[in-house]
C-alpha positions as CSV (number, residue, x, y, z in Angstrom):
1,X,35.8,52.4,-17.2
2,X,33.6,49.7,-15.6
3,X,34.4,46.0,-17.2
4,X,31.9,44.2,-18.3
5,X,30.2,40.8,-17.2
6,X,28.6,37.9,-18.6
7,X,24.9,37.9,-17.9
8,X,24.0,35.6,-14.7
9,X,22.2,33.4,-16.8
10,X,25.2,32.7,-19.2
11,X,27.2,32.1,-15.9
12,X,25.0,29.5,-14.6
13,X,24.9,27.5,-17.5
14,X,28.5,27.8,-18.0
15,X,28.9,26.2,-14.2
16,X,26.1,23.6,-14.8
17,X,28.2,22.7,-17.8
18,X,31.6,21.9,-16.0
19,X,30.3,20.3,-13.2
20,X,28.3,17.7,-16.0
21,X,31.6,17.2,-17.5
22,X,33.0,16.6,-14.0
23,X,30.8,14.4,-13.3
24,X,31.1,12.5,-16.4
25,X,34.8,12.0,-16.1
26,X,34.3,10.7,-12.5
27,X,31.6,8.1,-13.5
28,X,34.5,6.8,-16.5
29,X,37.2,6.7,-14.0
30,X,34.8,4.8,-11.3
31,X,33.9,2.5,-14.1
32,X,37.2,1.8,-15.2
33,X,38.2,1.0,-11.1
34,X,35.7,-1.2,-11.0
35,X,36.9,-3.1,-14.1
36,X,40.3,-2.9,-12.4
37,X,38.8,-5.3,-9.3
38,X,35.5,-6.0,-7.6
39,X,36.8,-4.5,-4.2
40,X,39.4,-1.8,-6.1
41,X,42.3,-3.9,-5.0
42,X,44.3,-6.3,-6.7
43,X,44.5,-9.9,-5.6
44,X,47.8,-10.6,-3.6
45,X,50.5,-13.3,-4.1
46,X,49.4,-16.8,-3.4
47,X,51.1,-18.2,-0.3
48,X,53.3,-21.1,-0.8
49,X,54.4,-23.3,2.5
50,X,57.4,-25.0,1.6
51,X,57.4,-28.5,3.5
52,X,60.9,-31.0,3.2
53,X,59.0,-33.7,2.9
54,X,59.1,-37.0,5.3
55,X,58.7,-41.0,5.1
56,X,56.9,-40.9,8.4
57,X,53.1,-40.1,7.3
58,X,52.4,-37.6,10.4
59,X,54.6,-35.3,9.1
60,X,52.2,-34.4,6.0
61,X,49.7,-34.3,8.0
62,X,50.8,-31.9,10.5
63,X,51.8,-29.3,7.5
64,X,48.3,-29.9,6.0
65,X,47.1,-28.6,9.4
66,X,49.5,-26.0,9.7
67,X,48.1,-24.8,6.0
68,X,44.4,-24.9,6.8
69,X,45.7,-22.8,10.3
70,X,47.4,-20.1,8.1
71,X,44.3,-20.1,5.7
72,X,42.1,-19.7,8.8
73,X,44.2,-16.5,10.1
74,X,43.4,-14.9,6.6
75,X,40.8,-16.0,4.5
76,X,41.5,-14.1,1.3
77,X,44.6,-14.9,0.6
78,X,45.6,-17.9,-1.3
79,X,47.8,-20.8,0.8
80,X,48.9,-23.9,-0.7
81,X,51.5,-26.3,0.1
82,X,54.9,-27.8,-1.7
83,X,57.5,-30.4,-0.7
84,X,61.2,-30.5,-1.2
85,X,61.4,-33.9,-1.4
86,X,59.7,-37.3,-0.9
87,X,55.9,-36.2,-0.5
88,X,53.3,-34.7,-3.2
89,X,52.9,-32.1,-3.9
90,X,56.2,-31.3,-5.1
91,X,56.8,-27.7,-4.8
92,X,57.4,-27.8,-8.7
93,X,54.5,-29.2,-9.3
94,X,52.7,-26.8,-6.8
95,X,54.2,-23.3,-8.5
96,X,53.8,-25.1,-12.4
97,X,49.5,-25.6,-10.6
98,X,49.8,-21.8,-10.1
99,X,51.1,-21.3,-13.8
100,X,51.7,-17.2,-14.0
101,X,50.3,-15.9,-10.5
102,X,52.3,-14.3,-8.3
103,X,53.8,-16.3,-5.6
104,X,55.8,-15.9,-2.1
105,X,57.7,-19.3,-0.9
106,X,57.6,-19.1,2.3
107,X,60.2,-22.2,3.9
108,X,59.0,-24.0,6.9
109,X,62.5,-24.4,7.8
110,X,64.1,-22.9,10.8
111,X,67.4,-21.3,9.6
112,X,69.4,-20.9,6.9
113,X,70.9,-23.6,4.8
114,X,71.0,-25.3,1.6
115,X,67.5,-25.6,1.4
116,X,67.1,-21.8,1.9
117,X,69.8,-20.8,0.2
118,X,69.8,-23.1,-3.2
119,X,66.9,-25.8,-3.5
120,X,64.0,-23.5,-2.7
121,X,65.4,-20.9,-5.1
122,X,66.0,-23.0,-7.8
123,X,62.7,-24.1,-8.1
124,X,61.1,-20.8,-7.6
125,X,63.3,-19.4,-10.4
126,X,61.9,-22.2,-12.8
127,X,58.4,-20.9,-11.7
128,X,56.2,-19.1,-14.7
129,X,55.4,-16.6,-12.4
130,X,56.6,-14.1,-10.6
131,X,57.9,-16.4,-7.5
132,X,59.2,-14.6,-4.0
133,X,61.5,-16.3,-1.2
134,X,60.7,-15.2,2.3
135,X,63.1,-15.8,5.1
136,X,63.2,-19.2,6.7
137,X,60.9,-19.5,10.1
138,X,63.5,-18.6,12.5
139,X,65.1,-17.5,14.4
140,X,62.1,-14.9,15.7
141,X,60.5,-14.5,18.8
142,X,57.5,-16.3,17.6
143,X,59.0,-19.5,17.1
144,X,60.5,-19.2,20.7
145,X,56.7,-18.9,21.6
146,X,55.8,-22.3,20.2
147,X,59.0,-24.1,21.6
148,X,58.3,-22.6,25.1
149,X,54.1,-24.0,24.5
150,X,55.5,-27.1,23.7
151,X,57.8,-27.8,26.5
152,X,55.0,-26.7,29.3
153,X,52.8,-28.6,27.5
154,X,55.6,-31.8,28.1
155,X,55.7,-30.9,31.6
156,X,58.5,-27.9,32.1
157,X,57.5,-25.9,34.9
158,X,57.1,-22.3,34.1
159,X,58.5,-20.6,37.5
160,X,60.7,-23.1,39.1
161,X,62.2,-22.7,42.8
162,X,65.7,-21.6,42.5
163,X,66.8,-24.8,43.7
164,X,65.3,-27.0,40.3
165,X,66.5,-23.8,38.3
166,X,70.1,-24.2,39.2
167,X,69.7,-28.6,38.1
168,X,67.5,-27.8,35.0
169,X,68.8,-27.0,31.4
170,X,67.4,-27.7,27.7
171,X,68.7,-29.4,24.9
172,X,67.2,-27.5,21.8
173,X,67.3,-30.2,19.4
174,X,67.6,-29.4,15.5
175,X,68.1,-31.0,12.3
176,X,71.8,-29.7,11.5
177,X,73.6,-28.2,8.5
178,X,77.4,-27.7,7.5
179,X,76.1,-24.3,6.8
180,X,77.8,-21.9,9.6
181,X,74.8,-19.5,9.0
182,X,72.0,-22.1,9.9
183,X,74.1,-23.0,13.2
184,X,74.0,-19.4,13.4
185,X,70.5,-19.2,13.5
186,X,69.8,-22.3,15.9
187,X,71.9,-20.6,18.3
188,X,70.3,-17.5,18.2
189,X,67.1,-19.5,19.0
190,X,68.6,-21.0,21.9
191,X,69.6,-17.6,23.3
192,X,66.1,-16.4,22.6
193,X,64.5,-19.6,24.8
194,X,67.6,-19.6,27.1
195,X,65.7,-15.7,28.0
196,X,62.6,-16.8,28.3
197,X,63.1,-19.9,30.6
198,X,65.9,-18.5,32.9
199,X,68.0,-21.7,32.5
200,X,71.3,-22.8,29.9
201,X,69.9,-23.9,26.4
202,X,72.2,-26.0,24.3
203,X,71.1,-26.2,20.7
204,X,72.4,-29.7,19.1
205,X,71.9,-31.0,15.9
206,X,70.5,-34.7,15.1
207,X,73.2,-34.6,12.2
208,X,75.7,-32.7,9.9
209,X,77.0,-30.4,12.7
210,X,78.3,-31.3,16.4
211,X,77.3,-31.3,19.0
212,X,74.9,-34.6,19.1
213,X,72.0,-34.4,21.1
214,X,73.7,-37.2,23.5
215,X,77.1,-35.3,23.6
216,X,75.0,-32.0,24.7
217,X,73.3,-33.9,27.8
218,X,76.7,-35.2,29.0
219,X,77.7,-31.7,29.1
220,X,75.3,-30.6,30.9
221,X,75.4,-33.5,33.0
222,X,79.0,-32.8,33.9
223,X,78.0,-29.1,34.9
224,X,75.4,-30.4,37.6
225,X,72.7,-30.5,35.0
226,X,70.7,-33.5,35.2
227,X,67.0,-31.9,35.0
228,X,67.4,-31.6,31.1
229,X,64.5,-31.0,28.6
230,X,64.9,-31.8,25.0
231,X,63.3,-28.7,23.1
232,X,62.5,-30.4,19.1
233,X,63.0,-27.5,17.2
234,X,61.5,-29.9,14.0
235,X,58.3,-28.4,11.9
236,X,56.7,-31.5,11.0
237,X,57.3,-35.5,13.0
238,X,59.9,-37.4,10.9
239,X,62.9,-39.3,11.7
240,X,65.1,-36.7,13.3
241,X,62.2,-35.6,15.6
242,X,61.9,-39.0,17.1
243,X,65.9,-40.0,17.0
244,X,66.2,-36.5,19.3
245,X,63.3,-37.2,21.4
246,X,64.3,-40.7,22.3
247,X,67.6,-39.2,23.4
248,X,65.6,-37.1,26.0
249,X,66.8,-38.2,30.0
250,X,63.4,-36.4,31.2
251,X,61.0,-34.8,29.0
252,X,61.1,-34.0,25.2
253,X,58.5,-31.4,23.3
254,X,56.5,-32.5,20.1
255,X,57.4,-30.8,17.5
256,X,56.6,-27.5,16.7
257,X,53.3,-28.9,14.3
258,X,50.1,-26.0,14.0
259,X,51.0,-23.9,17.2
260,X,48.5,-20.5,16.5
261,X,52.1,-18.9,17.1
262,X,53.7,-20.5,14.1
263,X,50.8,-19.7,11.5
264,X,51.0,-15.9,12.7
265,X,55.0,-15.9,12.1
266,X,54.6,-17.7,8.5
267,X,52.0,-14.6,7.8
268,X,54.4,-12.7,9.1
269,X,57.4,-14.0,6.7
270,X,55.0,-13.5,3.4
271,X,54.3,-10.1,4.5
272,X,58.0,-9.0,4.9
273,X,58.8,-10.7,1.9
274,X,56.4,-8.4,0.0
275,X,58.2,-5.4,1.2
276,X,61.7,-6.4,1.3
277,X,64.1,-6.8,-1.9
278,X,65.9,-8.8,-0.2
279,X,65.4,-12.6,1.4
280,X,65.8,-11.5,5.3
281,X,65.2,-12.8,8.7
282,X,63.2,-10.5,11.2
């Protein structure tokens, strides 16, 4: 027995009919999307740059520019800028200015210490909104970049003969911590620009932790090295900075300030934070 089919006709409708309805649902969804955001995506974290703060007025200045950098590098996210301590804005004040939006702290500190570890999230867990901690700055091969720029820029010779090589050193000059981790870290950097330059680096520490930026040249001094740089491994100018740099027997690097590299590694640290549970360096 032959079955039976539904005249063409019928079938055509039937066809036109589910493919109106298909295209009825799409045009809700798309409408909905578009309700969702202008460009279908939703707006990322703000960026916060966490600064310590200084008495010496250049310091502010040079994370301003560091923060108009980062903005440059990507213009749609949002960047703004907090203190620790002694300069406004106070990173309170900055995350309580953000009320309930998203946020990733992102330290411009260069290893792992109190401020890390207990100031910076302290105030992010007072925040109204939900408020990420990104790894401090270093130690990463991007920061070892900038130090390197800064030293040439001071006059360190790139390629030495092996004859100034075996007289030459640095001194990578930090701020210091009791914290075992952040001396940790500052050695790791040393090792990193120790690679790059092809001489000793020393890292010393301008307080809280030894050796003294004077103790590590009259090491070096007693091992034949008297061709010593002073690397400032220091964000911003401040105090520190220029006690370390004073120390210097030769040449000493400005501080690390709005090196290109440095914007590109803070990008860097608010992007891992947004994919890692977990505070870590990378």
């Amino acid at each position: 027995m032959t079955a039976s089919h539904p005249p063409r006709s019928e079938s055509l409708h039937h066809l036109e009919s589910t493919a109106h309805l298909m295209d009825s649902i799409s045009s809700q969804l798309a409408g909905r999307l578009r309700l969702v955001s202008p460009v279908g995506r939703r707006t990322p974290p703000a960026l916060v740059l966490v600064a310590h703060g200084s008495r010496d007025s250049r310091a502010a200045v040079t994370v301003g520019a560091l923060r108009d950098r980062v903005r440059e590098l990507r213009p749609g996210l949002s960047v703004h800028l907090g203190h620790i301590e002694l300069n406004e804005p106070l990173l309170p004040d900055t995350l309580a200015a953000l009320g309930y939006s998203p946020a990733v702290l992102v330290p411009l500190l260069l290893g792992r210490g109190y401020h890390v570890k207990q100031d910076i999230p302290a105030m992010a867990a007072a925040a109204a909104g939900r408020t990420r901690v990104a790894a401090p700055l270093g130690p990463h091969p991007l920061l070892v970049e900038t130090l390197y720029d800064r030293l040439t820029e001071a006059g360190w010779q790139p390629d030495p003969d092996p004859a100034v090589r075996r007289t030459s050193a640095v001194v990578l000059a930090a701020a210091g911590s009791r914290d075992p981790e952040s001396a940790a870290d500052t050695a790791h950097t040393a090792r990193l620009l120790a690679d790059r330059l092809g001489v000793p680096v020393v890292p010393a520490y301008a307080s809280a932790a030894a050796p003294t930026v004077e103790a590590a040249l009259r090491t070096l001094a007693a091992r034949g090295r008297h061709r010593v740089a002073v690397a400032s491994c220091f964000t911003a100018p401040g105090r520190f900075a220029t006690q370390c740099a004073a120390a210097a027997p030769w040449i000493a690097s400005a501080p690390l300030g709005d090196h290109p590299a440095m914007a590109r590694l803070i990008l860097h640290r608010y992007d891992r934070a947004l994919t890692t549970p977990h505070t870590e360096a990378a």
